[in-house]
N, CA and C atoms as an extended XYZ file, in Angstrom:
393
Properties=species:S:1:pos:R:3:atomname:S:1:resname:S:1:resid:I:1 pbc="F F F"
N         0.856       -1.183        0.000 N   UNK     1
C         0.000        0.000        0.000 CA  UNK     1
C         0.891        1.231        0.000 C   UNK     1
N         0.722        2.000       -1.013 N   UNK     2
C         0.991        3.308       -1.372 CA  UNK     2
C         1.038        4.201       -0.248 C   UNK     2
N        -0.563        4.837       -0.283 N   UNK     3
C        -1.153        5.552        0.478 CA  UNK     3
C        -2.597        4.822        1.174 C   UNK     3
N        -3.144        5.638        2.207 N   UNK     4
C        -4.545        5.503        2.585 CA  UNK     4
C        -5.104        7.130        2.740 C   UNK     4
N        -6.186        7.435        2.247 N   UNK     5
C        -7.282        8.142        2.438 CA  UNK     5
C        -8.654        7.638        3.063 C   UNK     5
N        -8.522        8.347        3.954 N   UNK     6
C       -10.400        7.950        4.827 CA  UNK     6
C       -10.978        8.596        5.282 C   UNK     6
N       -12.427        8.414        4.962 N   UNK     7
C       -13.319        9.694        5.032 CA  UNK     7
C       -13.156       10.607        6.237 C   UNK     7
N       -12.587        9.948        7.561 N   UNK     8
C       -12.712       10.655        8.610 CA  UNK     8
C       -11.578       10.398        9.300 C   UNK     8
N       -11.252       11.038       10.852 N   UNK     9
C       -10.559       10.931       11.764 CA  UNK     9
C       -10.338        9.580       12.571 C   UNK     9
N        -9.628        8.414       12.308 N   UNK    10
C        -9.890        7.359       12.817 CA  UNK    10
C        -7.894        7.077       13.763 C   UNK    10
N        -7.947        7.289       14.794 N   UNK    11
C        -6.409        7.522       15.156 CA  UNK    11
C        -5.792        6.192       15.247 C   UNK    11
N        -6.766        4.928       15.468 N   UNK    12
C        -6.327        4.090       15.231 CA  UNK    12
C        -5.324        3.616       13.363 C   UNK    12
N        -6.222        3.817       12.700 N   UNK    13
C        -5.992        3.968       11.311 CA  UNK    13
C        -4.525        4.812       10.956 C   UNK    13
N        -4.402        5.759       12.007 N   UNK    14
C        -3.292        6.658       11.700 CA  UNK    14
C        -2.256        6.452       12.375 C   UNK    14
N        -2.495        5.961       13.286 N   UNK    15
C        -1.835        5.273       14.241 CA  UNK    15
C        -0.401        4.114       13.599 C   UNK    15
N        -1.740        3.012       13.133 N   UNK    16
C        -1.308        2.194       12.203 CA  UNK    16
C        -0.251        2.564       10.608 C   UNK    16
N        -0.781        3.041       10.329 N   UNK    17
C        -0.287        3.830        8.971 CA  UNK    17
C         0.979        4.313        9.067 C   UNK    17
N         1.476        5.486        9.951 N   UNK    18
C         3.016        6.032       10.680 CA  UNK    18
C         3.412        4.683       11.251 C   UNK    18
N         2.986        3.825       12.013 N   UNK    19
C         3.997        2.725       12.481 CA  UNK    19
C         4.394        1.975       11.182 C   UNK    19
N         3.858        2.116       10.404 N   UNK    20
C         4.321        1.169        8.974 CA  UNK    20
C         4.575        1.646        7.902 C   UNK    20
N         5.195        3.208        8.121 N   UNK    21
C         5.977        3.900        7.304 CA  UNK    21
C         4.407        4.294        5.888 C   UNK    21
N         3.593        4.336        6.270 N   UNK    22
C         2.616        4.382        5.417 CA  UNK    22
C         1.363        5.627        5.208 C   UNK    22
N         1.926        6.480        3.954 N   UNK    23
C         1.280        7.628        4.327 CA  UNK    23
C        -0.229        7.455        4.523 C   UNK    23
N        -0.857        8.227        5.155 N   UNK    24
C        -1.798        8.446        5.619 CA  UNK    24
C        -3.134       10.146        5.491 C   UNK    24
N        -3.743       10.097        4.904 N   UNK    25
C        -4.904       11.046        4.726 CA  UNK    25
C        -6.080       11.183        5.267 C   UNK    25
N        -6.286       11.196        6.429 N   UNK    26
C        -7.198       11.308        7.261 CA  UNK    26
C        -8.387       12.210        6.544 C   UNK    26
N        -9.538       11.976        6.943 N   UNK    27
C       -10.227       13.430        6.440 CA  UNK    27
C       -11.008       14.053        8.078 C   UNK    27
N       -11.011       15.133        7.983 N   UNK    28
C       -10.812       16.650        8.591 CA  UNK    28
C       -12.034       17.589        7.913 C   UNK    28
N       -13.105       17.760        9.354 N   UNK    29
C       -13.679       19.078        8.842 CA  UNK    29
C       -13.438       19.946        9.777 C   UNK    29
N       -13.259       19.860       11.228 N   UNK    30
C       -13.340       20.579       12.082 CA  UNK    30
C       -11.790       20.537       12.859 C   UNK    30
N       -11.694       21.873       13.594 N   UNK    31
C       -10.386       22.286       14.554 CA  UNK    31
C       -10.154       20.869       15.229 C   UNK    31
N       -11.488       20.197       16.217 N   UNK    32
C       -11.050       18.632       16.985 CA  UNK    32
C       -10.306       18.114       16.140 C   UNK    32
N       -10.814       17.863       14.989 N   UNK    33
C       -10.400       16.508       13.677 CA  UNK    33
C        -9.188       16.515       13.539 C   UNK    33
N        -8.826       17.727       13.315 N   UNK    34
C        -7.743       18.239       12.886 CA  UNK    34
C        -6.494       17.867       14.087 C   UNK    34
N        -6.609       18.347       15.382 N   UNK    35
C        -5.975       18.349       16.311 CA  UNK    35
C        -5.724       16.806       16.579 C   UNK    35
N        -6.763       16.104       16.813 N   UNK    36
C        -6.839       14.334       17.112 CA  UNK    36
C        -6.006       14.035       15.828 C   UNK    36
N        -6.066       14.165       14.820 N   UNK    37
C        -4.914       13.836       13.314 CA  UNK    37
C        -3.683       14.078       13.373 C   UNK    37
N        -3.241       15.012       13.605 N   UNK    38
C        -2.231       15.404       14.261 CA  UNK    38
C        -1.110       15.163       15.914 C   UNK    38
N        -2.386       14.591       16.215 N   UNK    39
C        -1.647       14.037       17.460 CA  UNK    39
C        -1.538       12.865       17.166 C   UNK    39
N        -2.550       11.653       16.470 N   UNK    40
C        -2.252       10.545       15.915 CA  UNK    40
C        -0.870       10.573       15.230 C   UNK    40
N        -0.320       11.206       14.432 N   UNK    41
C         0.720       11.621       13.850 CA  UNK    41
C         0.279       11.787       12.576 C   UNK    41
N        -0.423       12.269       12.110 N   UNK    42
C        -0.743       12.469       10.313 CA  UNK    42
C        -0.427       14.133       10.389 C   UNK    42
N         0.231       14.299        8.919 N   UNK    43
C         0.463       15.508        8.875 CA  UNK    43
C        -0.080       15.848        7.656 C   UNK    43
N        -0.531       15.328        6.939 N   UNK    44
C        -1.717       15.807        5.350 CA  UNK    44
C        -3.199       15.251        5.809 C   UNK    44
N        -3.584       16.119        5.088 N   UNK    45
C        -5.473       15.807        6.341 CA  UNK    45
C        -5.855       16.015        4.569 C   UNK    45
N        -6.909       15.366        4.738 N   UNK    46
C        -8.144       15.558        3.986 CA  UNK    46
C        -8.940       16.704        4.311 C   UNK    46
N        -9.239       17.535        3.879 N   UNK    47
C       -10.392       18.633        4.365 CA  UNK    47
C       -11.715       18.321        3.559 C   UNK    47
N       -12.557       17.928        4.021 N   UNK    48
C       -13.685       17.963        3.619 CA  UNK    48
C       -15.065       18.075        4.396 C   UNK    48
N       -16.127       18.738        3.567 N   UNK    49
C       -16.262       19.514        2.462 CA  UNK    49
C       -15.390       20.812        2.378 C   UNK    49
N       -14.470       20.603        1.152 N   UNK    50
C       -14.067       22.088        1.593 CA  UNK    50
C       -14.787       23.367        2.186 C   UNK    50
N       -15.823       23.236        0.803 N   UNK    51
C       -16.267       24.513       -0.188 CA  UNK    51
C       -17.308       24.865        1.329 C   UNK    51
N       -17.812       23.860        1.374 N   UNK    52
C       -18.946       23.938        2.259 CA  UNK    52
C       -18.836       24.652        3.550 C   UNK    52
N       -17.582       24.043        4.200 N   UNK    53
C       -16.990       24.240        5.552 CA  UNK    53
C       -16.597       26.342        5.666 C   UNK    53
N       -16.337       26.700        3.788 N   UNK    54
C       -16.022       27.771        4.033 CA  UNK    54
C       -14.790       27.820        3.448 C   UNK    54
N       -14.174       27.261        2.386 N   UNK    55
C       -13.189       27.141        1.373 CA  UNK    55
C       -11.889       27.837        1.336 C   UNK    55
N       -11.291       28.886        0.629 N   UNK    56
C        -9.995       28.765        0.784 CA  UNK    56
C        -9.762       29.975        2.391 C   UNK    56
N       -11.261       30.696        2.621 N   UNK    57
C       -10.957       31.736        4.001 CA  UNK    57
C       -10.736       30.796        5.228 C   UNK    57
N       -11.252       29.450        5.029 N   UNK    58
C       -11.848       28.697        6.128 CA  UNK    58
C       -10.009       27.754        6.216 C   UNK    58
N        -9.683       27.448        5.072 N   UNK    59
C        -7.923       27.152        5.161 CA  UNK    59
C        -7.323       28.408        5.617 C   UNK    59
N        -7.301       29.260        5.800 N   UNK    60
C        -6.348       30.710        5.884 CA  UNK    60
C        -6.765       30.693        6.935 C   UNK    60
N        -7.763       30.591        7.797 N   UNK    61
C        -8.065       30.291        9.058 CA  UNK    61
C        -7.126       29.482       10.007 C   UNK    61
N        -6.967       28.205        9.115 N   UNK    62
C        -6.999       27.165        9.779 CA  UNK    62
C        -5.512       27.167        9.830 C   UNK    62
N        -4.315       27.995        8.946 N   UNK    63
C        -3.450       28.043        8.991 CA  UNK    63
C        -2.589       28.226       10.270 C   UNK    63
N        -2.969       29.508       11.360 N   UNK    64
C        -2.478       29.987       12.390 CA  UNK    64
C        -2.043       28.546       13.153 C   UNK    64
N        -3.053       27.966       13.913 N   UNK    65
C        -3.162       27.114       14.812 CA  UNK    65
C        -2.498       25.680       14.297 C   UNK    65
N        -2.574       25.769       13.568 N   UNK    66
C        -2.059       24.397       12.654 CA  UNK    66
C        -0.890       24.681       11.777 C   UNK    66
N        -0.376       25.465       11.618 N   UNK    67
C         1.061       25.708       10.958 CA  UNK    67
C         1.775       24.313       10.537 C   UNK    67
N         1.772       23.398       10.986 N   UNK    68
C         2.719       21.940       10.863 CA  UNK    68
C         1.814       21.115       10.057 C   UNK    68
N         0.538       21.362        9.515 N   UNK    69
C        -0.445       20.708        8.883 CA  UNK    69
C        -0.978       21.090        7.656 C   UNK    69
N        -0.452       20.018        6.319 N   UNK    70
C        -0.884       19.967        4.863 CA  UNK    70
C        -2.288       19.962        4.852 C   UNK    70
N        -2.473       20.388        3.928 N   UNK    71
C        -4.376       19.637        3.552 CA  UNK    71
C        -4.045       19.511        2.246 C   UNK    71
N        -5.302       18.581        1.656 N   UNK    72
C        -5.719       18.364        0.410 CA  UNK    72
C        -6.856       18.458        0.503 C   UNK    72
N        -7.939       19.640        0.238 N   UNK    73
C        -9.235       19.901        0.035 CA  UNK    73
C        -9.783       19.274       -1.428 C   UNK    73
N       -10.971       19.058       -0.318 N   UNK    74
C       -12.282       18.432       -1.437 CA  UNK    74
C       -13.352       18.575       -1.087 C   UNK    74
N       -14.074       18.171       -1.780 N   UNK    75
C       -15.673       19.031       -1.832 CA  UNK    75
C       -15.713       20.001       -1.828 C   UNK    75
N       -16.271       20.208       -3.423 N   UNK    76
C       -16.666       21.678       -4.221 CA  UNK    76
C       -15.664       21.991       -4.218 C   UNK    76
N       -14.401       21.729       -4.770 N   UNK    77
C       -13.462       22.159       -5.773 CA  UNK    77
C       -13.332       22.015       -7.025 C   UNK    77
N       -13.561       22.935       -7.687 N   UNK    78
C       -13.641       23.612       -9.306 CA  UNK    78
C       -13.060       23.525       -9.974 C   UNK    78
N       -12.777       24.013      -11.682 N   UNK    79
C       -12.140       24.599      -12.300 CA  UNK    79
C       -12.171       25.723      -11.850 C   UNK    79
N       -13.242       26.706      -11.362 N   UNK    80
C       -12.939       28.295      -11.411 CA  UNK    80
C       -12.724       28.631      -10.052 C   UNK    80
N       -12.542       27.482       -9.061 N   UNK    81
C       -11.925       28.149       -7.804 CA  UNK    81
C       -10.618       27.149       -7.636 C   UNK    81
N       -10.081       26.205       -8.142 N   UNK    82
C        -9.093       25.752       -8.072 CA  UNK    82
C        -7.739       26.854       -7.779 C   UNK    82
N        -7.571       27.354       -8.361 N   UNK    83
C        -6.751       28.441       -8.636 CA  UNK    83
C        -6.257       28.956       -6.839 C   UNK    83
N        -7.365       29.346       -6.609 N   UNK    84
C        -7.384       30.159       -4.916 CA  UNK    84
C        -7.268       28.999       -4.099 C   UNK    84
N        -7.179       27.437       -4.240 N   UNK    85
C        -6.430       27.049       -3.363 CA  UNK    85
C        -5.448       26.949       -3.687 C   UNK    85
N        -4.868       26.820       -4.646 N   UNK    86
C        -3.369       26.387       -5.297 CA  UNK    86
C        -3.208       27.251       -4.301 C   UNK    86
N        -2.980       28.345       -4.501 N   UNK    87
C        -1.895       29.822       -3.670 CA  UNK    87
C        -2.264       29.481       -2.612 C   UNK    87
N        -2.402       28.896       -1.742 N   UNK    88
C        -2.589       28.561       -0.303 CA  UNK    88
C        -1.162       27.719       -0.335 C   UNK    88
N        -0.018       28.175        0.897 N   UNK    89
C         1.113       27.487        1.246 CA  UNK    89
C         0.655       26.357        1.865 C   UNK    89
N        -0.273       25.801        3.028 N   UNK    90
C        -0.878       24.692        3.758 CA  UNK    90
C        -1.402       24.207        2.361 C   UNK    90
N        -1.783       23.864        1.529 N   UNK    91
C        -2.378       23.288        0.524 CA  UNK    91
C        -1.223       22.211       -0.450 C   UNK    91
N        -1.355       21.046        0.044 N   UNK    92
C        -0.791       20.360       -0.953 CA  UNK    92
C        -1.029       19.629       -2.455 C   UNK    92
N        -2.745       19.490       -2.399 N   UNK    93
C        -3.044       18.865       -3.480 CA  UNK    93
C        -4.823       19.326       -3.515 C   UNK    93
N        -5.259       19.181       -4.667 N   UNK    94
C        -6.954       19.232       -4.205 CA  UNK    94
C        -7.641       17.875       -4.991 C   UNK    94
N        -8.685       17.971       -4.380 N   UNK    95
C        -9.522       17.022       -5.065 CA  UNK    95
C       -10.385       17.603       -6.328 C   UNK    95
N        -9.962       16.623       -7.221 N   UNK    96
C       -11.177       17.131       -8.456 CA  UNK    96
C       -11.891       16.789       -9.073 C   UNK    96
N       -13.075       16.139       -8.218 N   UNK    97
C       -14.108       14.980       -9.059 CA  UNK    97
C       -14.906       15.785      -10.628 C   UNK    97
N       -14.621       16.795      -10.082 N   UNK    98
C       -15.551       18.071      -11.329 CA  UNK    98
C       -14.558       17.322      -13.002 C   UNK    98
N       -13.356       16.849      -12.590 N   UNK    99
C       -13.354       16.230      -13.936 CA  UNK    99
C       -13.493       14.653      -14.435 C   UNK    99
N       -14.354       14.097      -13.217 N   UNK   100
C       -14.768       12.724      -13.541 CA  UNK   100
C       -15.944       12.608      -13.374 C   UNK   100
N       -16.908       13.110      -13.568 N   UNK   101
C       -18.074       13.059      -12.938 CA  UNK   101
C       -18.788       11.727      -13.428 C   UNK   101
N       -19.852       11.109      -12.556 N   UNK   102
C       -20.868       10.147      -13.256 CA  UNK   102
C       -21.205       10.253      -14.732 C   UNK   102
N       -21.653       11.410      -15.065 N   UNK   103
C       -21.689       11.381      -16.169 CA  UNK   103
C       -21.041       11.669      -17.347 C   UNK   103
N       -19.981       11.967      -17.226 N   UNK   104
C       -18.482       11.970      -18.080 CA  UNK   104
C       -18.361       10.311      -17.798 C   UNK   104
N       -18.022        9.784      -17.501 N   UNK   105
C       -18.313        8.304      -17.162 CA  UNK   105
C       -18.975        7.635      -17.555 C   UNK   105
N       -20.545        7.615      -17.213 N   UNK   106
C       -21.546        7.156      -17.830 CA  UNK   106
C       -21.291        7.342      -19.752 C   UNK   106
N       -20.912        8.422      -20.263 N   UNK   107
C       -21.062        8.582      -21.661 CA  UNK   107
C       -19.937        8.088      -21.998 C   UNK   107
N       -18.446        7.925      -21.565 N   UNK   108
C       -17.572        7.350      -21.780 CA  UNK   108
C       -16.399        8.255      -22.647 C   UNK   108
N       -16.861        9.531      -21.762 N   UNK   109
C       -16.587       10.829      -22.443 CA  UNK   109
C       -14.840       10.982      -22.236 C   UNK   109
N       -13.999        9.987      -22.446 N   UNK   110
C       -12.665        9.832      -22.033 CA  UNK   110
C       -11.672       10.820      -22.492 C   UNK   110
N       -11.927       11.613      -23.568 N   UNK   111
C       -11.203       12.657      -24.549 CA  UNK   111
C       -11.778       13.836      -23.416 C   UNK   111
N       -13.088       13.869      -22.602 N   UNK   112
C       -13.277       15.237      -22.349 CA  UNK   112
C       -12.401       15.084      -20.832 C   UNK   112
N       -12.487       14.029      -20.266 N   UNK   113
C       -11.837       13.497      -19.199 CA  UNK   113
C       -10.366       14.181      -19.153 C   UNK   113
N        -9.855       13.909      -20.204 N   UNK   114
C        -8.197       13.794      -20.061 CA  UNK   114
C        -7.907       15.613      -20.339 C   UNK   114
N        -9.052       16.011      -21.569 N   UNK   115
C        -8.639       17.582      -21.638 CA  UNK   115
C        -8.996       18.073      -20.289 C   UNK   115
N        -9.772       17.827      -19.365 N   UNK   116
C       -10.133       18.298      -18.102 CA  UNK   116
C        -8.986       18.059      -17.198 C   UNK   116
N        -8.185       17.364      -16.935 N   UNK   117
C        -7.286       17.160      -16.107 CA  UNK   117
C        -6.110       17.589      -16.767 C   UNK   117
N        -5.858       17.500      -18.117 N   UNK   118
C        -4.978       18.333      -18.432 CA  UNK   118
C        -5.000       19.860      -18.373 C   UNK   118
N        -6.268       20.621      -18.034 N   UNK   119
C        -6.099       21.718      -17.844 CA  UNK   119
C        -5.964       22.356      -16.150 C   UNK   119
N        -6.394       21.251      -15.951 N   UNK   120
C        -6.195       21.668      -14.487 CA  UNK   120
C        -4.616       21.239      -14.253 C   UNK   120
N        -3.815       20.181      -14.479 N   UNK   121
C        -2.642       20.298      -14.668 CA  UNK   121
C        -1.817       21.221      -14.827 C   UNK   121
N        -2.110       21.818      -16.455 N   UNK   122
C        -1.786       22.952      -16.848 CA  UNK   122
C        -2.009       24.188      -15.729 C   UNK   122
N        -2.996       24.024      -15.153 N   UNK   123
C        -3.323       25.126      -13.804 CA  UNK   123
C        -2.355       25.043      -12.775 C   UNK   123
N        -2.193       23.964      -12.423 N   UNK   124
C        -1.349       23.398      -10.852 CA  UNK   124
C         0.137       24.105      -12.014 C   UNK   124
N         0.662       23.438      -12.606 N   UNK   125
C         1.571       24.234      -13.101 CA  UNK   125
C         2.552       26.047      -12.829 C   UNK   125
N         1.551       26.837      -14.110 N   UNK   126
C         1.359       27.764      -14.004 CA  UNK   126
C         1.248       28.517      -12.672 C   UNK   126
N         0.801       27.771      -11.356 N   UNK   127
C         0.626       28.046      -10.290 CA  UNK   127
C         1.638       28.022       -9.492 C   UNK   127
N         2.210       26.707       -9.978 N   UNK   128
C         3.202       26.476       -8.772 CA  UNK   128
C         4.566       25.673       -9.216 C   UNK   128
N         4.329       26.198      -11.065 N   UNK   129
C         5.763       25.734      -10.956 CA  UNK   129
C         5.952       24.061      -11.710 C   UNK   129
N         6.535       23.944      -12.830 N   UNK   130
C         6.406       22.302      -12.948 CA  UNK   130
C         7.718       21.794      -12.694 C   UNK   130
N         7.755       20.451      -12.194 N   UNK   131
C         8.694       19.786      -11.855 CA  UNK   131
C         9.287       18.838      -13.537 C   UNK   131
């Protein structure tokens, strides 16, 4: 195993994961979540719902108190707000179901798929730089 992502705060799970050299993505909506993740030892959190919780003001928030803590936000991340998390320093990655959706899927729309992630690529880029 690569990685693990899970929907929520489980310290056992994280627990497990750091003892076996195995990154770990907790998901995180609230200051507790966050704090219990962090004391488990995870240092990239899942934030979710982002958008919902209050999106890139609600990370700039969350920055002070948590300084030692990545996120990768999801839920309700865009093409047209992608951008405003990139520029977030706490921000390591986002989620972007907006270019897989059920129904890009369902139609088997694989050409619109790949231009969609290639532009958001092209975004993360431009943003931050390609390796």
């Amino acid at each position: 195993v690569s990685f693990v992502v899970s929907p929520g705060t489980d310290e056992e799970i994280i627990e497990h994961c750091v003892e076996h050299d195995v990154l770990v993505l907790p998901g995180v909506c609230t200051p507790t979540e966050i704090m219990r993740a962090l004391h488990a030892g995870a240092r990239l959190l899942k934030l979710y719902p982002a958008e919902v919780m209050g999106g890139v003001r609600y990370l700039q928030t969350l920055a002070g108190p948590f300084a030692d803590a990545s996120f990768v936000p999801t839920g309700g991340i865009t093409s047209s707000n992608l951008e405003s998390y990139l520029h977030l320093p706490q921000v390591a990655a986002c989620g972007g179901s907006w270019m897989v959706t059920p129904e890009l899927l369902a139609m088997r729309s694989f050409d619109q798929i790949t231009e969609l992630a290639r532009d958001a690529r092209a975004l993360v880029e431009a943003v931050r730089g390609g390796d």
